[in-house]
N, CA, C and O of each residue as an XYZ file, in Angstrom:
872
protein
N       8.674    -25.430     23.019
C       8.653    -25.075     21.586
C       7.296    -24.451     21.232
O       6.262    -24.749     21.829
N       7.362    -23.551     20.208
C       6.000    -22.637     19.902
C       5.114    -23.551     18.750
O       5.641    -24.168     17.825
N       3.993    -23.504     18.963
C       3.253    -24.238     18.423
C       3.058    -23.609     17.223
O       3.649    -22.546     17.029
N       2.052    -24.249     16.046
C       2.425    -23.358     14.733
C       1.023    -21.978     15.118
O       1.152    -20.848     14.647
N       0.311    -22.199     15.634
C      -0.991    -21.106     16.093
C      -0.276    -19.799     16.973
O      -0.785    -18.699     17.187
N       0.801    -20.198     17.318
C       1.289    -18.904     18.538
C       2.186    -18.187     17.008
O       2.181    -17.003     16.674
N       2.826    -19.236     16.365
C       3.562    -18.159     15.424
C       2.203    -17.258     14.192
O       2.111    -16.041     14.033
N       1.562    -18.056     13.689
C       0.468    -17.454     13.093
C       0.073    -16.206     13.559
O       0.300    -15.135     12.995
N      -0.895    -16.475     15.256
C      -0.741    -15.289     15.553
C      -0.126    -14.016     15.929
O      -0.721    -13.141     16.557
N       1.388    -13.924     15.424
C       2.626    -12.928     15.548
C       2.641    -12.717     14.222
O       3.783    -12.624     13.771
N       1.886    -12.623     13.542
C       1.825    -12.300     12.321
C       1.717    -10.885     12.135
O       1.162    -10.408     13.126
N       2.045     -9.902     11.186
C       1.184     -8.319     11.398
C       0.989     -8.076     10.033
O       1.777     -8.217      9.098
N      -0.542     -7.568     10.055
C      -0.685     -7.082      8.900
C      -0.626     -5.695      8.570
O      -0.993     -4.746      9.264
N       0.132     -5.685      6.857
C      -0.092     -4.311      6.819
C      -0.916     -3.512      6.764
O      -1.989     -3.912      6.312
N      -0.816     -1.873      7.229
C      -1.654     -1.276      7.172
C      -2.183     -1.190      6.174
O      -1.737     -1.573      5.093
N      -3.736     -0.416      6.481
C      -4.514     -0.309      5.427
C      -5.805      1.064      6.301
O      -6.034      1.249      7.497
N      -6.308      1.681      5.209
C      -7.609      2.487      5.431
C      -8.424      1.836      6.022
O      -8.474      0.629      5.786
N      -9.205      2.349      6.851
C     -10.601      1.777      6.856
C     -11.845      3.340      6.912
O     -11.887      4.156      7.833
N     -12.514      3.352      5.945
C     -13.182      4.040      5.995
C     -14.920      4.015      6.167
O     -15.670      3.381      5.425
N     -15.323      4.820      7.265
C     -16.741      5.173      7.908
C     -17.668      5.884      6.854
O     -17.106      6.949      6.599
N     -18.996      5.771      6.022
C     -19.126      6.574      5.357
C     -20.945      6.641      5.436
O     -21.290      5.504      5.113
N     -21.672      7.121      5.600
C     -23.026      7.577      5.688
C     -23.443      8.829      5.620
O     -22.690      9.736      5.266
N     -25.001      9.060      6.034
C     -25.229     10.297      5.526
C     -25.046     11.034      7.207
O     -24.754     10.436      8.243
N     -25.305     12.379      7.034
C     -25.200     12.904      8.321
C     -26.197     12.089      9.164
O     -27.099     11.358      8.756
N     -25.747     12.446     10.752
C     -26.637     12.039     11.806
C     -26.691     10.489     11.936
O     -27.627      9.961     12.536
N     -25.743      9.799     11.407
C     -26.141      8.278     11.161
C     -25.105      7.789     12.118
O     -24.781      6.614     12.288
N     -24.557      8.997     12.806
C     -23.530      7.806     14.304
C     -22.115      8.039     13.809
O     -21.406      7.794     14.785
N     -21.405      8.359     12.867
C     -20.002      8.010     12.462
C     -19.073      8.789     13.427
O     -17.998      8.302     13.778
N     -19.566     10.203     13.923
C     -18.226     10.511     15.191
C     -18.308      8.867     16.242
O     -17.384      8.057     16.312
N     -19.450      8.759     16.837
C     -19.696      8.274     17.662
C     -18.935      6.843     17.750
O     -18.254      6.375     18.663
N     -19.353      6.213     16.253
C     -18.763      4.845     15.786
C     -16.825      5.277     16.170
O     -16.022      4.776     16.957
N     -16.750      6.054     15.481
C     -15.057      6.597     15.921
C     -14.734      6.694     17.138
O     -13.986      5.855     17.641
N     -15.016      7.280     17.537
C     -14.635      7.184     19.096
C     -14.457      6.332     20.035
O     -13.653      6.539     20.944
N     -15.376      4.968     19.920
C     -15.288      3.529     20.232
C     -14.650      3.216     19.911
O     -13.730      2.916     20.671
N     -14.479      2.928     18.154
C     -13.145      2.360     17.668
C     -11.771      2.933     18.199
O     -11.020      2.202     18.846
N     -11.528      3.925     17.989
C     -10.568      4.460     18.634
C     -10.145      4.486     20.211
O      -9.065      5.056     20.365
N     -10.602      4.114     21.148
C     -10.880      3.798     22.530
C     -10.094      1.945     22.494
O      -9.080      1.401     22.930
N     -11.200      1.590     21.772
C     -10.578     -0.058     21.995
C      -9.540     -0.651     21.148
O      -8.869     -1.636     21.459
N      -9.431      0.179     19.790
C      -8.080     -0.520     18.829
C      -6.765      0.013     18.916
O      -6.794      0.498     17.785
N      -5.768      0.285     19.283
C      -5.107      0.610     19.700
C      -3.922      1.161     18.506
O      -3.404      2.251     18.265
N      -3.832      0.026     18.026
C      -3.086      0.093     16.272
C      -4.602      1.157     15.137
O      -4.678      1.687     14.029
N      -5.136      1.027     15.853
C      -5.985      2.295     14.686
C      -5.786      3.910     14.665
O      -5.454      4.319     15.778
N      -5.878      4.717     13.887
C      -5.533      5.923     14.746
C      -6.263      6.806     13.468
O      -6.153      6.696     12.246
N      -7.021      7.687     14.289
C      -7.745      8.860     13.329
C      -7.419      9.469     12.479
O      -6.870     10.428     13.022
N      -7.369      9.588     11.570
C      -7.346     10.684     10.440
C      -7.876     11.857     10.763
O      -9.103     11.949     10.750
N      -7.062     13.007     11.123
C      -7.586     14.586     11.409
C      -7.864     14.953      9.943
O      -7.092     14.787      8.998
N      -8.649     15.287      9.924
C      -9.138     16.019      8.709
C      -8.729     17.501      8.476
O      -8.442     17.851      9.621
N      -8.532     18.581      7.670
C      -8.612     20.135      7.737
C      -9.769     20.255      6.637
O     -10.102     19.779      5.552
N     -10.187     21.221      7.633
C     -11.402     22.110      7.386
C     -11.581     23.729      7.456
O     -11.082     24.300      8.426
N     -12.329     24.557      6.389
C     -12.626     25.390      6.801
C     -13.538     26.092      7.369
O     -13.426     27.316      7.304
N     -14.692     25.494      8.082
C     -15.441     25.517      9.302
C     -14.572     25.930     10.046
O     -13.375     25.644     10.054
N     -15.560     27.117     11.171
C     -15.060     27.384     12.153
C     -15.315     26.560     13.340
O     -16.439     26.090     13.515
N     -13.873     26.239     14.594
C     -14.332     25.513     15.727
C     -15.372     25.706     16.022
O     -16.072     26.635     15.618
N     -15.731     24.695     16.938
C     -16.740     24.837     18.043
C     -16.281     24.170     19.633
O     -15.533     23.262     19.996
N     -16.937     24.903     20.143
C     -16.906     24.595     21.923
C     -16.197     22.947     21.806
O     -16.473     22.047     21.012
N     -15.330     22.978     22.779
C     -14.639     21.908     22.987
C     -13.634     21.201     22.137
O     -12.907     20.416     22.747
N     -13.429     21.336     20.715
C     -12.904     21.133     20.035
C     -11.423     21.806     19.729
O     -11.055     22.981     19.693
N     -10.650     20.394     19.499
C      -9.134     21.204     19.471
C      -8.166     21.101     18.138
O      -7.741     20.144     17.490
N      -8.030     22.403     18.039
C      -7.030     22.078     16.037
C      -5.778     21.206     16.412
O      -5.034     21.292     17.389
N      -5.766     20.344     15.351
C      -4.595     19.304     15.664
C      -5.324     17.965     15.837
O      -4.929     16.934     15.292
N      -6.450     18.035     16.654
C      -7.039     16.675     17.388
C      -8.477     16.419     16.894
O      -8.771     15.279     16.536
N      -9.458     17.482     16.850
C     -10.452     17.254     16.238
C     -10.352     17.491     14.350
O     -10.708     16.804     13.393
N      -9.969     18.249     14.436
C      -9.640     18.771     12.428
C      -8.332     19.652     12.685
O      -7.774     19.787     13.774
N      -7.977     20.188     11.548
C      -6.903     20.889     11.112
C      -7.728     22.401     10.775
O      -7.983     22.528      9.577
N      -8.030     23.179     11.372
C      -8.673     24.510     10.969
C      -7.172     25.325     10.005
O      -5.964     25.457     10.197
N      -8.301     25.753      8.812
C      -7.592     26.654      8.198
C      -8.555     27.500      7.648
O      -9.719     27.099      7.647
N      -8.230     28.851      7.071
C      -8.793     29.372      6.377
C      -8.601     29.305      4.693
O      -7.553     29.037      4.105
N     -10.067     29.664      4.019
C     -10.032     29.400      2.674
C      -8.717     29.319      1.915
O      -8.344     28.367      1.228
N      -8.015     30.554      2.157
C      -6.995     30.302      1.343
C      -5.760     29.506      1.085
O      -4.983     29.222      0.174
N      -6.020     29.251      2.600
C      -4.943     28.136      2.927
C      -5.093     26.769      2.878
O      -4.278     25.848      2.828
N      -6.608     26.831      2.906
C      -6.865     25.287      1.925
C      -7.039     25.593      0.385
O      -7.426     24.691     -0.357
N      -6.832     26.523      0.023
C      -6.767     26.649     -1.974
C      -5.355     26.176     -1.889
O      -4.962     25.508     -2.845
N      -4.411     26.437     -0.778
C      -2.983     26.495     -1.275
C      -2.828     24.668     -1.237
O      -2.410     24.001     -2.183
N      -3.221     24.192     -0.074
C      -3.249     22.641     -0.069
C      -4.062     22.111     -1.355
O      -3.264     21.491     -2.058
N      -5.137     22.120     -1.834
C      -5.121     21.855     -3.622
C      -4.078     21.879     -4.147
O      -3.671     20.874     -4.731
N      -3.447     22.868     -4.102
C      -2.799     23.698     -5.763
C      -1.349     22.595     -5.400
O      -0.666     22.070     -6.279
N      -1.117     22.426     -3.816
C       0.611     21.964     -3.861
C       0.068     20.457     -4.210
O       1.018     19.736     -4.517
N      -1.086     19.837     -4.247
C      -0.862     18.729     -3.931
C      -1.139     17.921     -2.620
O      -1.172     16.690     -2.627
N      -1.303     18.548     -1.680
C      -1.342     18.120      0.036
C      -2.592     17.495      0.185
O      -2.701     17.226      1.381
N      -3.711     17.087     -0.506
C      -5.065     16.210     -0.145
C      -5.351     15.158     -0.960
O      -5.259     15.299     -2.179
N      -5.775     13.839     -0.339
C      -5.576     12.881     -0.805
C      -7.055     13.117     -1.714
O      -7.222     12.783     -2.887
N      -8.223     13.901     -0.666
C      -9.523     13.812     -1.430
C      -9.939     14.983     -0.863
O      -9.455     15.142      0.257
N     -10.726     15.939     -1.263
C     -11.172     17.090     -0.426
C     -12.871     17.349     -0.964
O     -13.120     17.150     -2.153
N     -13.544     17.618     -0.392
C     -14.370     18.267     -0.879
C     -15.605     19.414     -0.174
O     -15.526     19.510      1.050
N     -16.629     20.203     -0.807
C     -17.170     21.010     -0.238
C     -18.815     20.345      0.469
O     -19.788     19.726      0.038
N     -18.499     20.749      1.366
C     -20.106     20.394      2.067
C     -20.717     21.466      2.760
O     -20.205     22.142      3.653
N     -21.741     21.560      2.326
C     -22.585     23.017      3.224
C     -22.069     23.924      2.923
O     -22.418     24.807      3.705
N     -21.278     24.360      2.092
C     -20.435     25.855      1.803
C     -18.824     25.787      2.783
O     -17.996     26.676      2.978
N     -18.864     24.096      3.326
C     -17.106     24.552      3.745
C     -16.758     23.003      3.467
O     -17.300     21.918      3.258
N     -15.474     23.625      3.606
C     -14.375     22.838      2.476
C     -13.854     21.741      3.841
O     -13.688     21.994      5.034
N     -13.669     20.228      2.920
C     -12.583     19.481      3.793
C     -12.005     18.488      3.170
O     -12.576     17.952      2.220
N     -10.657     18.038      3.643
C      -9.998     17.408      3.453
C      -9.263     16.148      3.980
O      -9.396     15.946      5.187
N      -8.624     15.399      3.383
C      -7.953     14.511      4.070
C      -6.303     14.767      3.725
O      -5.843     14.487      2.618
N      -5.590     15.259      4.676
C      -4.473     15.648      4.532
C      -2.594     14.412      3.993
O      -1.759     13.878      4.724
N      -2.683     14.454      2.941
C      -1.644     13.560      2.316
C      -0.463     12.785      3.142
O      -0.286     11.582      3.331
N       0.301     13.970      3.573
C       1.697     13.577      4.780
C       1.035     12.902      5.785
O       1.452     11.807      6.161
N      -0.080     13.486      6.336
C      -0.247     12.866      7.630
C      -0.744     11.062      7.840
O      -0.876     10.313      8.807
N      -0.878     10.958      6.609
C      -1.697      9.277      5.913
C      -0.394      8.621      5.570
O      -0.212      7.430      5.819
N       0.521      9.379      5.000
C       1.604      8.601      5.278
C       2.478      8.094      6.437
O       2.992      6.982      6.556
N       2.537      9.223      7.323
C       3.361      9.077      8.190
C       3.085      7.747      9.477
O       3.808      7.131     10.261
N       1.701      7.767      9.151
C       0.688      6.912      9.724
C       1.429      5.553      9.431
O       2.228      4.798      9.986
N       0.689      5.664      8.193
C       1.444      3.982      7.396
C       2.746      3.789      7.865
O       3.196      2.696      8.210
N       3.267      4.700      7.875
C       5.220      4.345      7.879
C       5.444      4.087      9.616
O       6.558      3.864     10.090
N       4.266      4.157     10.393
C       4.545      3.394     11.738
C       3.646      2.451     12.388
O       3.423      2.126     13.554
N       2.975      1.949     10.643
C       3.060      0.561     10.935
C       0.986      0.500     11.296
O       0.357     -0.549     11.431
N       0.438      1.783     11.360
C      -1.107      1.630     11.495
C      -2.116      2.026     10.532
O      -2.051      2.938      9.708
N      -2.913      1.334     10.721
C      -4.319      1.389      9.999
C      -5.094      2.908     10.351
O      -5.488      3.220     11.474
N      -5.186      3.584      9.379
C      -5.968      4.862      9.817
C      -7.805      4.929      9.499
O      -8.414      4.460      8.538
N      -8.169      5.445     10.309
C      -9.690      5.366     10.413
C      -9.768      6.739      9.837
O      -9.129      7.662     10.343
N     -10.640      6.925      8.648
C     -11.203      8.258      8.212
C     -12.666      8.461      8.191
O     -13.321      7.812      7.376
N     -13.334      9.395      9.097
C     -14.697      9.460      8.344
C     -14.820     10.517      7.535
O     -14.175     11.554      7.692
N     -16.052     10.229      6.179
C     -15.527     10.739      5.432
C     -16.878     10.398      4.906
O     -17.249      9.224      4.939
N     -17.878     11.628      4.274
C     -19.053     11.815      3.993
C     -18.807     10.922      2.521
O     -17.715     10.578      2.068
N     -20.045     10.685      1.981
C     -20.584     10.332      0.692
C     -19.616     10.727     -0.967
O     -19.455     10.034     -1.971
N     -19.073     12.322     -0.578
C     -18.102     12.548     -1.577
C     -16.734     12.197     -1.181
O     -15.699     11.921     -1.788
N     -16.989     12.273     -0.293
C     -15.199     11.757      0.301
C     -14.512     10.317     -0.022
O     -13.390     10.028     -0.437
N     -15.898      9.356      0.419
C     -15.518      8.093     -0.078
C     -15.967      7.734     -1.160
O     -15.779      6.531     -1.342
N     -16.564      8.316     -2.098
C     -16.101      7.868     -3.432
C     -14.430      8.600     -4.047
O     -13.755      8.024     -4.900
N     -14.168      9.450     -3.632
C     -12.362      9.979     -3.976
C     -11.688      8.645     -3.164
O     -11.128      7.855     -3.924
N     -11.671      8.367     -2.030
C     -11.005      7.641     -1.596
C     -11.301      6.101     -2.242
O     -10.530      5.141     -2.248
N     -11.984      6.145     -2.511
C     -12.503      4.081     -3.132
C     -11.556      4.238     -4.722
O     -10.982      3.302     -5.279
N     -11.597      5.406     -5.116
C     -10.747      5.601     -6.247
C      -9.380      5.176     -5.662
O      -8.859      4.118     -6.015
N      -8.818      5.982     -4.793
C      -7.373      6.172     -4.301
C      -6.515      4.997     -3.705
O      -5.300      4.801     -3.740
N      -7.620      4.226     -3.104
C      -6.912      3.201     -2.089
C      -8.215      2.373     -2.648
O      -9.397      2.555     -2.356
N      -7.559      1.275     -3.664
C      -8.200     -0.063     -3.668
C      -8.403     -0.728     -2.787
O      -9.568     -1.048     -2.551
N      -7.308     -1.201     -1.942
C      -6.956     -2.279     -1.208
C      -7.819     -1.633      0.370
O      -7.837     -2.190      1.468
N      -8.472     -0.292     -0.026
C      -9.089     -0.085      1.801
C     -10.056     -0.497      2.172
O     -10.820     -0.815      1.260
N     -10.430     -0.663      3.192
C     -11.956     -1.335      4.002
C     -12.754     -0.079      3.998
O     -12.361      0.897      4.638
N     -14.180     -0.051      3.104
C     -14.868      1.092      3.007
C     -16.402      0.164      4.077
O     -16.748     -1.018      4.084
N     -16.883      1.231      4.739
C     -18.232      0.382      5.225
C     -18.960      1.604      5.314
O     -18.509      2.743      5.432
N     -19.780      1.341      5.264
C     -21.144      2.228      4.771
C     -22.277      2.030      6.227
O     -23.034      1.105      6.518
N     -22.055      2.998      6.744
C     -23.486      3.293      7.805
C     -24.412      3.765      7.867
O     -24.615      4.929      7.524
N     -25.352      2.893      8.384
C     -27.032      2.936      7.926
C     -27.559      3.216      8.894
O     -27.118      2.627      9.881
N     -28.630      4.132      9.121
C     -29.716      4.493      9.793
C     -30.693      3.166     10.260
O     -30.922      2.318      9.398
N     -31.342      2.971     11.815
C     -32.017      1.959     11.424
C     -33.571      2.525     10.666
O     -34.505      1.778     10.375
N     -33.538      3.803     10.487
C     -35.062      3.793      9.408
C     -34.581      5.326      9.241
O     -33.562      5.835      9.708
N     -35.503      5.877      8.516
C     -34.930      7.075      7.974
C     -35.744      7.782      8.964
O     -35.267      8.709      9.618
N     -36.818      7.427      9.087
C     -37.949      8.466     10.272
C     -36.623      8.690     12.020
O     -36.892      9.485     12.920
N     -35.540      7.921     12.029
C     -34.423      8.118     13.358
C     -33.377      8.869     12.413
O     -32.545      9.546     13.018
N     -33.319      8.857     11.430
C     -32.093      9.178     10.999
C     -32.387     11.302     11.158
O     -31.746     12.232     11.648
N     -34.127     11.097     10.177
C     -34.401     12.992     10.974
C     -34.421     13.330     12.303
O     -34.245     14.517     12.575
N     -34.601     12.525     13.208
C     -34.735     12.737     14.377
C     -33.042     13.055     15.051
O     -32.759     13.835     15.960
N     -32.351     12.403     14.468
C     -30.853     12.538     14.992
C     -30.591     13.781     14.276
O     -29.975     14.648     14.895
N     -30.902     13.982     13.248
C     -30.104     15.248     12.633
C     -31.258     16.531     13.430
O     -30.619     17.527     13.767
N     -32.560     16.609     13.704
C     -32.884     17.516     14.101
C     -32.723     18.042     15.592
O     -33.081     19.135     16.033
N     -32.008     16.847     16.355
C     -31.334     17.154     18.112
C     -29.822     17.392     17.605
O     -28.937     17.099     18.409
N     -29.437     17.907     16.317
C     -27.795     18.608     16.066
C     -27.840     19.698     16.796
O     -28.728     20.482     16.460
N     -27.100     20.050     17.791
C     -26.878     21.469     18.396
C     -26.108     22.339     17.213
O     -26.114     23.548     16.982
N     -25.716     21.687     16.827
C     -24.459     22.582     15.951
C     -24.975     22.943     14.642
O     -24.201     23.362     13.782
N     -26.038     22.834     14.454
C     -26.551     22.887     13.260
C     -27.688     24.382     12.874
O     -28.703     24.496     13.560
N     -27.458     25.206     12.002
C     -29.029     26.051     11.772
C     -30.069     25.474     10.987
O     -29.703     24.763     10.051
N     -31.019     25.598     11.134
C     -32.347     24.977     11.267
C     -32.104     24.529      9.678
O     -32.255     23.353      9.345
N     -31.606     25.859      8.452
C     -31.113     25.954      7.172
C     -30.565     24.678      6.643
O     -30.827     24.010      5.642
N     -29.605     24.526      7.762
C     -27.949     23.507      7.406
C     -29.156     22.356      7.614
O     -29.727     21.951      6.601
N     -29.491     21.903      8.750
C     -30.307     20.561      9.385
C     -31.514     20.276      8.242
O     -31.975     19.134      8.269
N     -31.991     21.071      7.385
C     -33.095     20.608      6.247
C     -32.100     20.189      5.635
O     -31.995     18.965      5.710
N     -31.005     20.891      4.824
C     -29.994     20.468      3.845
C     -29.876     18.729      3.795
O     -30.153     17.887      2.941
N     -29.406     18.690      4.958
C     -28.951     17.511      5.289
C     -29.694     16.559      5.299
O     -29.367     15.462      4.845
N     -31.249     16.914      6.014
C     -32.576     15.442      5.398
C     -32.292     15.445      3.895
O     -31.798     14.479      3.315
N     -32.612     16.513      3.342
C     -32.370     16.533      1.478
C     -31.530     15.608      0.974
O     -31.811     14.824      0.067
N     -30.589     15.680      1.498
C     -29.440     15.167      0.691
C     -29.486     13.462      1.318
O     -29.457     12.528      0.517
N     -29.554     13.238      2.720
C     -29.761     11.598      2.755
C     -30.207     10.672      2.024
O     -29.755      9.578      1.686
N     -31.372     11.357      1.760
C     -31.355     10.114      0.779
C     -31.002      9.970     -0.514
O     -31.567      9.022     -1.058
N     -30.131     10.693     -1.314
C     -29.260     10.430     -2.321
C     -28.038      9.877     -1.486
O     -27.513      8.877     -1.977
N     -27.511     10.336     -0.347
C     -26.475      9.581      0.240
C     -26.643      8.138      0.365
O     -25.746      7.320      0.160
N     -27.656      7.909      0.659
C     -28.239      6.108      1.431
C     -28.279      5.442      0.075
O     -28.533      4.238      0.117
N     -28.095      5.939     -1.046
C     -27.996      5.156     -2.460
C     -27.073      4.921     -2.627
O     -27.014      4.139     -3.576
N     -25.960      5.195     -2.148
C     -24.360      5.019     -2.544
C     -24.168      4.079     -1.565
O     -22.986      3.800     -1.362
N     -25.052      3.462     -0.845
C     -24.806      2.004      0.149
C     -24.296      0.773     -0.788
O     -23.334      0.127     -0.372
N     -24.897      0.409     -2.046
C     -24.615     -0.198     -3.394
C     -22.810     -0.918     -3.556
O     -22.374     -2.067     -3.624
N     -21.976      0.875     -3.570
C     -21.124      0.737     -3.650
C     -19.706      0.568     -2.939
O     -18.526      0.724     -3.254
N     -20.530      0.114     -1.665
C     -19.636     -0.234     -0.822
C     -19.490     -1.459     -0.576
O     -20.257     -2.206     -1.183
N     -18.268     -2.228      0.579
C     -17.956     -3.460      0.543
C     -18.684     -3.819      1.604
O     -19.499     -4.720      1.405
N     -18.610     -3.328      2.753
C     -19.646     -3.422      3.870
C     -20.865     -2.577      4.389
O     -20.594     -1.456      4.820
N     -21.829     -2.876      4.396
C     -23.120     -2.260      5.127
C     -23.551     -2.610      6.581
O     -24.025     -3.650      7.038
N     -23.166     -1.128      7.313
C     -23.362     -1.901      8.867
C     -24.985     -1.380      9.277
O     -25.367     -0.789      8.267
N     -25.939     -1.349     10.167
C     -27.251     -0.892     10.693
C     -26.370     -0.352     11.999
O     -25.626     -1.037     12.701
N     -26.699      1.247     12.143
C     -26.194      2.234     13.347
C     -27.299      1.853     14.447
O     -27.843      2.933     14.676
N     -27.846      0.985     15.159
C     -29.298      1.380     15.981
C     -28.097      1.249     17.636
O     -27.896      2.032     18.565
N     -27.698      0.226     17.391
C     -26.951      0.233     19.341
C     -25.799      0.192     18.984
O     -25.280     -0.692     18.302
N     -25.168      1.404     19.533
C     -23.790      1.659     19.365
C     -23.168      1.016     19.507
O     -22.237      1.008     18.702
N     -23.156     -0.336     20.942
C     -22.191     -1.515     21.669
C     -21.942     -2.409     19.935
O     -20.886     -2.437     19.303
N     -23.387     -3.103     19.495
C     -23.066     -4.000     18.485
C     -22.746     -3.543     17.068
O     -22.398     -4.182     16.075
N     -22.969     -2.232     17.272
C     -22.277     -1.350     15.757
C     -21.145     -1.681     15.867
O     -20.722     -2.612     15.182
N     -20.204     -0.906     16.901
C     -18.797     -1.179     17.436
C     -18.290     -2.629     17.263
O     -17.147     -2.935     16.922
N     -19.106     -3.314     17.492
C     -18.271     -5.265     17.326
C     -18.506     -5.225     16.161
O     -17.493     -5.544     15.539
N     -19.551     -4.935     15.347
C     -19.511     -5.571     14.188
C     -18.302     -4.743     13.125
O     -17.673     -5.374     12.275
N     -18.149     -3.449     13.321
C     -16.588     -2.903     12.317
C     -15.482     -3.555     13.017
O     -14.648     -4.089     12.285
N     -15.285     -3.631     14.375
C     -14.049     -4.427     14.888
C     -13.923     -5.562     13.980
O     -12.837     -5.928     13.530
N     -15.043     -6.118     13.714
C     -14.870     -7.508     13.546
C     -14.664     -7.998     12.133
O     -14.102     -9.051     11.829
N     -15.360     -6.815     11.028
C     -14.800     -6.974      9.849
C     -13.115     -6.589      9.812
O     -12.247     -7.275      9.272
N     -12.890     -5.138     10.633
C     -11.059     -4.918     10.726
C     -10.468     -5.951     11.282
O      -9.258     -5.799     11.451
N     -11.100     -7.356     11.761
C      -9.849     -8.104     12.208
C      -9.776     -9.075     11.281
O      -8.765     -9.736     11.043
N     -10.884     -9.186     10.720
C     -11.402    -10.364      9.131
C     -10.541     -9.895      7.892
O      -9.979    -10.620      7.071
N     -10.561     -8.869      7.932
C      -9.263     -7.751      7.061
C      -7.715     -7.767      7.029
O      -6.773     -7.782      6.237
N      -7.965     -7.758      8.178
C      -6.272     -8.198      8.833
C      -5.459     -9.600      8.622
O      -4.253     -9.847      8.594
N      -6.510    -10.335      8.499
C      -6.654    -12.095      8.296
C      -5.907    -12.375      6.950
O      -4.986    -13.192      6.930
N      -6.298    -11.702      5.825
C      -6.538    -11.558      4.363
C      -4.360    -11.693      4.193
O      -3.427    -10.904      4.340
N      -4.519    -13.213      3.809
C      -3.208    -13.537      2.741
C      -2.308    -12.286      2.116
O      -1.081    -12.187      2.138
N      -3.156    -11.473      1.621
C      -2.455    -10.353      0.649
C      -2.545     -9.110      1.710
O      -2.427     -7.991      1.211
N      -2.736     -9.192      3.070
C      -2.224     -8.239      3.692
C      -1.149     -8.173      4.866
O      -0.750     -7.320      5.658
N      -0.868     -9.591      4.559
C       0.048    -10.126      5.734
C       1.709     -9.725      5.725
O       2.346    -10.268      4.823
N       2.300     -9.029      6.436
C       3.725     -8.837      6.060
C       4.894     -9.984      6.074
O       4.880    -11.000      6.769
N       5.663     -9.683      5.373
C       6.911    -10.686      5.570
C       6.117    -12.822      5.508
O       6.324    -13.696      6.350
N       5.167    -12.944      4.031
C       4.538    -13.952      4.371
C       5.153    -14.987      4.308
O       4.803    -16.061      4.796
N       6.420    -14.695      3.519
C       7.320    -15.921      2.985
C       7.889    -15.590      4.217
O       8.552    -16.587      4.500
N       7.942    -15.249      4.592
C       9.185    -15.231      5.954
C       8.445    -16.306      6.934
O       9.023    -17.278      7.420
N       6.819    -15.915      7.184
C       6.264    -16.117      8.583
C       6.334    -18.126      8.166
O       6.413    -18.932      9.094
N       6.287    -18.581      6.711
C       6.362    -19.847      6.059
C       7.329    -20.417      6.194
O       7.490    -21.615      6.426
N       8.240    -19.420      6.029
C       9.771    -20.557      6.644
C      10.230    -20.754      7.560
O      11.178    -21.534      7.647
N       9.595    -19.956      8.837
C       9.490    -20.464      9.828
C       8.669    -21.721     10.595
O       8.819    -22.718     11.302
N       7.737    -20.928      9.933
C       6.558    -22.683     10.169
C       7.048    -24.102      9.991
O       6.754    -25.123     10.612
N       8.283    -23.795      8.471
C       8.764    -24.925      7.811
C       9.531    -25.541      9.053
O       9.415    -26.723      9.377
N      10.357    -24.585      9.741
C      11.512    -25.110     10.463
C      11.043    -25.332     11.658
O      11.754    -25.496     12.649
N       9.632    -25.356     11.645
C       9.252    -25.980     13.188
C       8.613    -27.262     13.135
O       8.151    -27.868     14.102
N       8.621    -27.799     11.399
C       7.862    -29.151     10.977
C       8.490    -30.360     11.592
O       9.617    -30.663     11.200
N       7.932    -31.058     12.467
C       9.009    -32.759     12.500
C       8.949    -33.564     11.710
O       8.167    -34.383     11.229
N      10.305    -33.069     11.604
C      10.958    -34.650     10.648
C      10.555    -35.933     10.206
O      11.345    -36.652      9.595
């Protein structure tokens, strides 16, 4: 007979967001990629953008490349949950694809700069927002100035703007420190499984209770 801890843990919770949010250079591909490697039920949010690729990168898997107009047309129908402009190009988080997600049952990981997650903290109450921190700001220039991908132009922008980004730490639910990737990585695992835990995200709860009931002795 199953003990009441084996049924507990057959529990599933529903999905939910979890969103990555800091200033540039502060680790968030990197944090993704781990997560995504070890959670299995998590799954990325492709973003569309109108940036052009770069080396190695594939439409579909890294972003959704479009051109301007074809992201004016995603505004106008409706198709973005939150979009906005950074550096002179446009991005988004694409509507259908956040659903289709949910409707098989997973938690989607979005990263999603400083304007992004304030649209989204609007949109989705119920999501896990965490906020990533530099361990000092003197590493945080140093990461943004070894950007290959960056012109010297774009890479000042971006010191500029950090630290109005690192103020919006306030309004988040979690604050993680980026310094070693290994214990960055445990510590978001570990709030998404503390998340998962949560009464009001548990599916079928009256169900998983009346089972418990019928395993009580008499």
């Amino acid at each position: 007979m199953k003990i009441w801890s084996e049924v507990l843990n057959q529990k599933v919770s529903k999905p939910f967001i979890v969103v990555l949010t800091g200033p540039s250079g502060v680790g968030k591909s990197s944090v993704t990629r781990e997560l995504m490697r070890r959670k299995k039920d998590l799954v990325y949010s492709v973003s569309v953008t109108t940036r052009k690729i770069r080396e190695g990168e594939v439409d579909g898997e890294d972003y959704f490349f479009v051109t301007r107009e074809g992201f004016t047309d995603l505004i106008e129908n409706d198709e973005l949950i939150e979009w906005a402009e950074v550096y002179g190009e446009f991005y988004g988080t694409p509507k259908k694809y956040i659903e289709r997600l949910f409707e098989r049952g997973k938690h989607v990981l979005i990263d999603a700069d400083t304007q992004g997650g304030t649209r989204l903290r609007a949109r989705f109450e119920d999501g896990v927002f965490i906020f990533l921190l530099p361990p000092s700001f003197e590493v945080l220039i140093e990461r943004l100035h070894r950007r290959g991908t960056d012109s010297e132009e774009v890479k000042q922008k971006r010191i500029e703007s950090a630290g109005r980004e690192l103020e919006e730490v306030s309004k988040y639910t979690y604050a993680v420190v980026n310094d070693v990737l290994e214990e960055t990585v445990q510590c978001v695992l570990a709030i998404i499984s503390s998340e998962e835990q949560k009464v009001g995200r548990v599916s079928d709860l009256s169900g998983w209770i009346d089972r418990l009931k019928g395993m009580a002795v008499p």
